[in-house]
C-alpha positions in Angstrom: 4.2 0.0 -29.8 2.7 3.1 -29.7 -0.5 2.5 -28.4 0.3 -0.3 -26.2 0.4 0.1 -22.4 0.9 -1.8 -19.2 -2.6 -0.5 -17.7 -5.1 1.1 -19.7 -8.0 3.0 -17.3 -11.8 3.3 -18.6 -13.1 6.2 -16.8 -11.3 9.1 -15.1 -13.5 9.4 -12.6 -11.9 9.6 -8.4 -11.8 5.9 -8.8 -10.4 6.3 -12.4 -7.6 9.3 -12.0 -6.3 7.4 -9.1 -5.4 4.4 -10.6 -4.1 5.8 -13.6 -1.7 8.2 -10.9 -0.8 5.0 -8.5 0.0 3.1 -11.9 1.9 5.5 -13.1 4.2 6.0 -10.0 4.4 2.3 -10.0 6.6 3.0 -13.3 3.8 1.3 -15.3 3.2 2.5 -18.9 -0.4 3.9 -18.3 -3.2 5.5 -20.3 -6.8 6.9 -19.4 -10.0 6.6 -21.3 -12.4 9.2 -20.7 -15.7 10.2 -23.1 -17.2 13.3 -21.1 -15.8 14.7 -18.7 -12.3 14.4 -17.2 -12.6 13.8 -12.9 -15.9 11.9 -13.3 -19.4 12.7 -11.9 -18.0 13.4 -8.5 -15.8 16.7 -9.3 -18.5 17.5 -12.1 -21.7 16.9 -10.9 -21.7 15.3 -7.7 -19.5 15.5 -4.6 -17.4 18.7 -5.3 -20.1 21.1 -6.9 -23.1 19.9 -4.6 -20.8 20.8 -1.6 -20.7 24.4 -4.0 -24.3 24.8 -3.4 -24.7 23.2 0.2 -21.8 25.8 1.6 -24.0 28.8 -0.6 -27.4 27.1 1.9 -25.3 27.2 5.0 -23.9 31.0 3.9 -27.7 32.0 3.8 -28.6 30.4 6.6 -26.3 32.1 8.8 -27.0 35.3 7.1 -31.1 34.9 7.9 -30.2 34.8 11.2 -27.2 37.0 11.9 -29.6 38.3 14.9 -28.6 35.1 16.7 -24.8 36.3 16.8 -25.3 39.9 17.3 -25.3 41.4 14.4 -27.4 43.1 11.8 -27.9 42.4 8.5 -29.7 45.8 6.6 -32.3 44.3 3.9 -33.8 41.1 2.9 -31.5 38.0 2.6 -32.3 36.5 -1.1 -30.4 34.3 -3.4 -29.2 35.6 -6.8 -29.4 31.5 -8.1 -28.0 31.9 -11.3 -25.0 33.2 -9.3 -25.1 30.5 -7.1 -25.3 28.2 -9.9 -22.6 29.7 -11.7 -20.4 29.6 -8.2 -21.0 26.0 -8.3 -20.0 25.2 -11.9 -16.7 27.3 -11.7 -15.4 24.8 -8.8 -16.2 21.9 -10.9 -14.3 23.3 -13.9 -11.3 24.3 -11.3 -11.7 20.4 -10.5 -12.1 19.4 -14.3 -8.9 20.9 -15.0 -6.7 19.6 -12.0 -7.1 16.3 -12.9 -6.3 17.4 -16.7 -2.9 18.6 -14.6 -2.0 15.9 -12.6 -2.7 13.3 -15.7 0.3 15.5 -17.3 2.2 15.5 -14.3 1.9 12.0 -14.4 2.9 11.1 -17.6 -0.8 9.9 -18.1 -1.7 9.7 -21.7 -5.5 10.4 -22.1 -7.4 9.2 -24.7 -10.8 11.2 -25.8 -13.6 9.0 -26.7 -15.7 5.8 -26.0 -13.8 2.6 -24.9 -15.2 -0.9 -26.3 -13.3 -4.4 -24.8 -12.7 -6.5 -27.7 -10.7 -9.2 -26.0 -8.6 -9.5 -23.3 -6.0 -7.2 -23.2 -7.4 -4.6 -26.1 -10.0 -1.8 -26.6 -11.0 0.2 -29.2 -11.7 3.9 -29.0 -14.4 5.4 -31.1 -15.8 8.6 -31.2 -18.0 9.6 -27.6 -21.8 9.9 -28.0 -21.7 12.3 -25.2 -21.2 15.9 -25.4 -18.0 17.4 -23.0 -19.6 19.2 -19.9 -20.2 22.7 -19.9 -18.0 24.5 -19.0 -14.9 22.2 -20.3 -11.3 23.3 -19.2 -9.1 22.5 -22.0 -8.0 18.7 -22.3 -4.4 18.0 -21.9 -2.1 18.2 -24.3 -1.2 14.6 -24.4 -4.8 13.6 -25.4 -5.0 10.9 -27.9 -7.9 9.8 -30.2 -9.8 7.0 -31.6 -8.0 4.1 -32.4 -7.2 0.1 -30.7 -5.2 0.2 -28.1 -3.8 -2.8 -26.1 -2.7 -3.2 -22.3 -1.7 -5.7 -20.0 -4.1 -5.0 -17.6 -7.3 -2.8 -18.3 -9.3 -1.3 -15.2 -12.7 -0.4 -15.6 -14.0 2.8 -13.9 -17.1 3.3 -15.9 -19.2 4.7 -12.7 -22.5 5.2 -12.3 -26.0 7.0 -13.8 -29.4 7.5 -11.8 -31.6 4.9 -11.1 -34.9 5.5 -13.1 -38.4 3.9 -12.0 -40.7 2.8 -14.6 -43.8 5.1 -15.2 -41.6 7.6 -13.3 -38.3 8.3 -15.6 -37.2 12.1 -15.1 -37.7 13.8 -18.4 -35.1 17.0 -17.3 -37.7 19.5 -17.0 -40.7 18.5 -14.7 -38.9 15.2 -13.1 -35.0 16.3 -12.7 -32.2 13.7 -11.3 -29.3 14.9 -9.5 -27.9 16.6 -13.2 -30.8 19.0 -13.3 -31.4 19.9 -9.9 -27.5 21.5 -9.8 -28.6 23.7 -12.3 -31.7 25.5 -11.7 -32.5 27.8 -14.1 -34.5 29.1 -11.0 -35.8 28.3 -7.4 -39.1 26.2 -7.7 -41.8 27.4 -4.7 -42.3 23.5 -4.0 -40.1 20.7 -4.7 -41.4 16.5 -4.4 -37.7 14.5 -3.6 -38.5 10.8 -4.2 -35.8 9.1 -2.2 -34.2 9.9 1.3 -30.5 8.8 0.5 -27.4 11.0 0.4 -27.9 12.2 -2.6 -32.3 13.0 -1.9 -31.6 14.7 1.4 -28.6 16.9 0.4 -31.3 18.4 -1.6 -34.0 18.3 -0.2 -31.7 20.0 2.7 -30.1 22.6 0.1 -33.7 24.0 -1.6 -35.5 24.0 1.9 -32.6 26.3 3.0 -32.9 28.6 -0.1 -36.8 28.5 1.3 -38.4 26.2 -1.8 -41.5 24.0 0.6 -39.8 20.4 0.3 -42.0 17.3 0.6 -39.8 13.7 1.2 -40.9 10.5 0.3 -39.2 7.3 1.4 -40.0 4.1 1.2 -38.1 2.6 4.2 -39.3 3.1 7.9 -36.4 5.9 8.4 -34.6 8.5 6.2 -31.2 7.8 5.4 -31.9 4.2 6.2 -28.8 3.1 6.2 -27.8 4.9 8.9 -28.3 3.9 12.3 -31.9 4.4 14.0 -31.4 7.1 16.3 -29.5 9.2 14.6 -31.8 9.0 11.8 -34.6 10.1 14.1 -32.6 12.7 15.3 -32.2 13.7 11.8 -35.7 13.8 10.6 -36.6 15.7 13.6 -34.3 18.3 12.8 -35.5 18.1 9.4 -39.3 18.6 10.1 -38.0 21.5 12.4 -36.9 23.3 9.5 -40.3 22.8 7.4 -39.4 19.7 5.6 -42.4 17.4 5.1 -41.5 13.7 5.5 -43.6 11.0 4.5 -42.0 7.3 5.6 -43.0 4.1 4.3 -44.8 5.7 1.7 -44.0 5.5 -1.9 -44.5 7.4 -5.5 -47.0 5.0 -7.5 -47.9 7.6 -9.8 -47.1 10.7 -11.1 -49.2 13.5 -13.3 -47.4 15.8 -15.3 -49.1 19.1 -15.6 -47.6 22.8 -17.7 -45.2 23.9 -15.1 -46.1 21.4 -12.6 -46.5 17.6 -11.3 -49.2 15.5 -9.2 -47.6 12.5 -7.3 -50.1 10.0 -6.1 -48.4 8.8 -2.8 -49.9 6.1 -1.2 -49.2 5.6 2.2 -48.3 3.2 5.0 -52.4 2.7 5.7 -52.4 2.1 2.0 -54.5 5.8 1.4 -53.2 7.7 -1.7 -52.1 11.2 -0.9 -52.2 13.8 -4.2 -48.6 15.9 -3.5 -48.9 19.0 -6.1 -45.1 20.7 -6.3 -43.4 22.5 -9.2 -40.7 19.8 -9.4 -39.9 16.6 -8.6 -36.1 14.8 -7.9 -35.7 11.4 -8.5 -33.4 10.0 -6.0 -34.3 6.2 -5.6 -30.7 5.5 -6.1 -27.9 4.9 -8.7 -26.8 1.9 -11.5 -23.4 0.8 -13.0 -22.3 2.1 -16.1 -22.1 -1.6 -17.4 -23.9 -1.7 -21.1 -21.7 -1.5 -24.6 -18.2 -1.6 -23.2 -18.1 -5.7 -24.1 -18.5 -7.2 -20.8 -21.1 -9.6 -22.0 -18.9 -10.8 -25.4 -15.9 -11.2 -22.8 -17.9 -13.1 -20.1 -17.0 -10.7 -17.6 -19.5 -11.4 -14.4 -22.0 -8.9 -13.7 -24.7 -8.9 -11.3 -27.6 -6.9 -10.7 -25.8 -3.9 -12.8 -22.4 -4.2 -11.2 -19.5 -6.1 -12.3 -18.7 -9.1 -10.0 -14.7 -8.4 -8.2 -12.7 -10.2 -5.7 -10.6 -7.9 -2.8 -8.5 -6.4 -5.5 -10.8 -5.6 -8.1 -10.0 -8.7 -10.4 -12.9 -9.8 -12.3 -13.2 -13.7 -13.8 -11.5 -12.9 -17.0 -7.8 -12.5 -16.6 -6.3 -9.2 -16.9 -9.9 -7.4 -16.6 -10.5 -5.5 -13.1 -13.2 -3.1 -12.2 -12.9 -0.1 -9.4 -15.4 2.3 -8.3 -19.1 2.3 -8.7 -19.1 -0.2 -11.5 -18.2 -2.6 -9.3 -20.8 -2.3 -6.5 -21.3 -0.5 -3.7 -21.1 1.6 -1.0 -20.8 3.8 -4.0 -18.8 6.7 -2.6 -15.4 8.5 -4.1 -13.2 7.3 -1.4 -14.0 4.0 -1.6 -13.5 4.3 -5.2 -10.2 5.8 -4.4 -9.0 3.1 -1.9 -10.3 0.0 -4.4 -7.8 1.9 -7.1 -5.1 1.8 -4.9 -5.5 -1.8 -3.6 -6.6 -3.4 -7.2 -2.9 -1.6 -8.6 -0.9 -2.6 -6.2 -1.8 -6.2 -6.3 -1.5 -6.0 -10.0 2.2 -4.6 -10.1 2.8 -7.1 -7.8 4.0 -5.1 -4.6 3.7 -7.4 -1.2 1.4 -7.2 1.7 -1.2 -5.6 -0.1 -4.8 -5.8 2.0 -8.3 -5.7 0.6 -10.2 -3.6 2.0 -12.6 -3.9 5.0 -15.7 -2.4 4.1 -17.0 -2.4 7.7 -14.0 0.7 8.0 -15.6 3.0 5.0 -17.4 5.9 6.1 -20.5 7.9 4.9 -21.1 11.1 5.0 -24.0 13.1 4.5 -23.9 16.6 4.1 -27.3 18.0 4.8 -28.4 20.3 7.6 -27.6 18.7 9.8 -24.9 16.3 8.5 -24.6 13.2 9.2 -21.2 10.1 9.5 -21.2 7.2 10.5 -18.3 4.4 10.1 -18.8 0.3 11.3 -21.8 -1.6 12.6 -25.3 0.2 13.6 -26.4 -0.7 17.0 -28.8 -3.2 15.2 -26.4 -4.5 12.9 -23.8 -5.4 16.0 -26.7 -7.1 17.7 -28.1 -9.2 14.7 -24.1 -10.5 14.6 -24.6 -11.5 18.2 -22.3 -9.0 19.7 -22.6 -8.5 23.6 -22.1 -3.9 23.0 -21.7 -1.4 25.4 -23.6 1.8 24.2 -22.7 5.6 24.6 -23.8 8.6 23.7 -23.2 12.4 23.7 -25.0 15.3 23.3 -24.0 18.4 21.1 -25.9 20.1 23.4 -23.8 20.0 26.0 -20.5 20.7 24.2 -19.0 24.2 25.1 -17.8 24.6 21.0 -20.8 23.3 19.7 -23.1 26.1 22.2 -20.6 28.9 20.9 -20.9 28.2 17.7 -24.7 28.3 17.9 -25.0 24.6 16.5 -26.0 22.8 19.7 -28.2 20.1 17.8 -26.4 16.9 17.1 -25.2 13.5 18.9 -22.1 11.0 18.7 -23.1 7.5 19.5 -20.4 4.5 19.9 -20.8 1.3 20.1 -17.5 -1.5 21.4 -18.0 -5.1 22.5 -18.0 -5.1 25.8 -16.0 -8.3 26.1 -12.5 -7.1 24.3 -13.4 -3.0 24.3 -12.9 -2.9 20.3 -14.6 0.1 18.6 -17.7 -1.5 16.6 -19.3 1.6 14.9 -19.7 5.1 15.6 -22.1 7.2 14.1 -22.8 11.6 14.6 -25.2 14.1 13.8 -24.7 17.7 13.6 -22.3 20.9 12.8 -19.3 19.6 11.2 -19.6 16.0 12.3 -18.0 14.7 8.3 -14.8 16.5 9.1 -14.8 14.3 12.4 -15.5 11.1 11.6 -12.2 10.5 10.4 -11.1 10.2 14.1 -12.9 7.0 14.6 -12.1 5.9 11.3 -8.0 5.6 12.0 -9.2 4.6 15.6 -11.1 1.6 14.1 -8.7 0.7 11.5 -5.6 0.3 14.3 -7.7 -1.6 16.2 -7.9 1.3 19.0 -9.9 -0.1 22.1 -11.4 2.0 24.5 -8.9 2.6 27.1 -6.8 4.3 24.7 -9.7 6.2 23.3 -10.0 7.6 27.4 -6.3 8.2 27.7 -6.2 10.3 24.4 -6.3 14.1 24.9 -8.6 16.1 23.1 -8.4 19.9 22.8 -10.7 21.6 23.8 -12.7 23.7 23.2 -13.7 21.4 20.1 -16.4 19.4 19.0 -14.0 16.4 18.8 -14.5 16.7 22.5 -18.2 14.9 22.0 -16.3 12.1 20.4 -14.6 11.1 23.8 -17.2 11.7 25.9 -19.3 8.9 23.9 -16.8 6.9 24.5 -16.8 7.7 28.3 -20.4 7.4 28.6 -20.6 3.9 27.1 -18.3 3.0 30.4 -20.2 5.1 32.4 -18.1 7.5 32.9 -19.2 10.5 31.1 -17.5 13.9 32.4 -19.9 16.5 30.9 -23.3 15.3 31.1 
């Protein structure tokens, strides 16, 4: 038949695309549903085009102060945002569009519109109630339309949308979530972010940099509080060096809308209330699954507390369902997404010795000034487990690269049992420290202890060189400070 398939893909997000593309090497018949936007909200409007605006930040940055390298720069620095915007936009098109390639390249049929479950084993595509983004490269030219379609296995990849607090829902001009404060129509003088999590601090760390007054409010003792205590205080210090106004353990109870303007009562960890008056306000107390009208509930499918409910290879309780991605709970990042996809098609084509996957070996990253990875166990975390650690630490400051580049603030911290020497958790702060993590990453995942980690060589000069010397120092043994 036509329109029946071996797996059938709601969502084309990095979760989405890369199950449709492991299915299809797999030899599987495989089509992809998608209503909006082709690559999901990472390439669109998160991961890819926020990275756009945060390298545009950094550009300026080192631009204000070229004096610090020697050089001169003849007027004022200023950004043209509409241009920055516009830069941003243009990279997620470029990103629209590859995965529009590699679905042909593939053999991927997609199919335009809204998916529905009607039982196990079918859909029914009807027409999407959202418009395509702006710009839209062109779909590919084996797009199909509404109609039922029918599939062995169906994957949902349905993502994720902003969470929204009652009495405080963004209305897309005064309030924005993550949509509207990529697009700018232009800088605000003063900017309220509600919510110190990746997404909250990227921009709170991107309009401080374009020189808009930021004002933070968390509710948690820490910023980023899922990452580990001192590097989130070294964080927020950094921060607050750059003029960023933090308030911790405060929260939003309120908020007053005004012309061209809001009032957020804050009240505060002494329980006073504290009137913040900015320009704008981001919303960024988290994210929820894209569960509702795609016939989970008529199926039974298991949901809970806005995710769908998986075992280790995305299966759900219904046969032949499965759910990927940030639908199915978090961490909700694009390479876990991407890893679940993998895993979850494997085991349904039936290939051996596949593994679930270990969450404890899933990084973050944040990508703020400065940024921020970590990958395992927090110091607290391997203590509340009843681990007997060994701590180290290492100082950017004291890093030869790190000092030439002129980005001596950050710190890698590591944590191993002390008993067997196995790599726990390691966690960074500062220039660059994303593209590192990775290192510990493979390190954890073969079970690397850390008398290998010693004997490895790192080049120098690098900043990778911090990573070993954390490792040193937890043994005492630290070379360079």
């Amino acid at each position: 038949m036509a329109n029946s398939y071996d797996v059938i893909v709601i969502g084309s997000g990095p979760g989405g695309y890369i199950a449709a593309i492991r299915a299809a090497q797999l030899g599987l018949k495989t089509a992809i549903v998608e209503r909006e936007h082709l690559a999901g909200i990472c390439s669109n409007w998160g991961c890819i085009p926020t990275k756009a605006l945060l390298r545009s930040a950094e550009v300026m940055h080192l631009a204000s102060h070229a004096k610090n390298y020697g050089l001169a720069i003849e007027g004022k620095i200023s950004a043209d945002v509409k241009a920055v915007v516009d830069r941003s936009r243009g990279i997620a098109q470029r990103m629209n569009a590859g995965v529009g390639f590699l679905m042909k390249k593939n053999k991927v049929d997609v199919i335009w519109g809204e998916a529905k479950l009607t039982k196990p084993g079918e859909i029914v595509v009807g027409k999407s109630s959202k418009k395509p983004m702006e710009p839209q490269a062109p779909l590919p030219k084996n797009t199909l339309g509404e109609g039922t379609y029918t599939a062995k296995h169906i994957i949902v990849a349905t993502g994720a949308r902003p969470r929204a607090l009652p009495g405080i829902e963004p209305d897309g001009k005064l309030i924005w979530t993550y949509f509207e404060a990529m697009v700018p129509p232009q800088m605000p003088k003063s900017l309220l972010v509600m919510g110190s999590g990746a997404i909250g601090i990227e921009f709170a760390s991107f309009y401080r940099t374009m020189g808009v007054d930021v004002t933070v409010v968390e509710v948690m003792p820490a910023v980023m509080p899922v990452e580990d205590a001192e590097i989130s205080a070294f964080a927020k210090k950094q921060f607050e060096r750059q003029g960023m106004k933090i308030l911790l353990e405060a929260k939003v109870t309120k908020v007053e809308k005004g012309k061209d303007s809001i009032t957020a009562h804050v009240e505060l960890k002494d329980g006073k209330v504290e009137k913040i008056t900015a320009d704008r306000m981001i919303s960024a107390v988290g994210v929820q699954g894209n569960i509702e009208n795609i016939g989970l509930e008529a199926l039974g499918v298991k949901t809970d507390r806005g995710c769908i409910v998986i075992d280790g290879y995305g299966k759900t309780n219904v046969p032949g369902i499965y759910a990927i991605g940030d639908v199915a709970g978090p961490p909700m990042l694009a390479h876990k997404a991407e890893h679940e996809a993998v895993v979850c098609v494997e085991k349904l084509a039936g290939l051996p010795n596949v593994h679930p996957m270990d969450r404890l070996m899933i990084p973050g990253c944040t990508y703020c000034n400065p940024q921020v990875a970590s990958v395992g166990l927090t110091e607290a975390k391997a203590k509340e487990a009843g681990k007997d650690i060994r701590v180290g630490h290492f100082p950017f400051v004291a890093n030869g690269k790190a000092i030439a580049l002129g980005e001596d603030q950050g710190m890698v911290k590591t944590i191993f049992d002390k008993k067997t020497g196995q790599l726990l958790g390691a966690h960074m702060v500062g220039a660059e420290v994303t593209e590192l993590i990775q290192g510990f990453v493979v390190a954890m995942n073969l079970e690397t202890t850390e008398e290998e980690l010693m004997h490895s060589i790192f080049p120098h000069p690098t900043l990778s060189e911090t990573m070993k010397e954390s490792v040193l120092d937890a043994y005492g043994r630290a070379l360079n400070a």
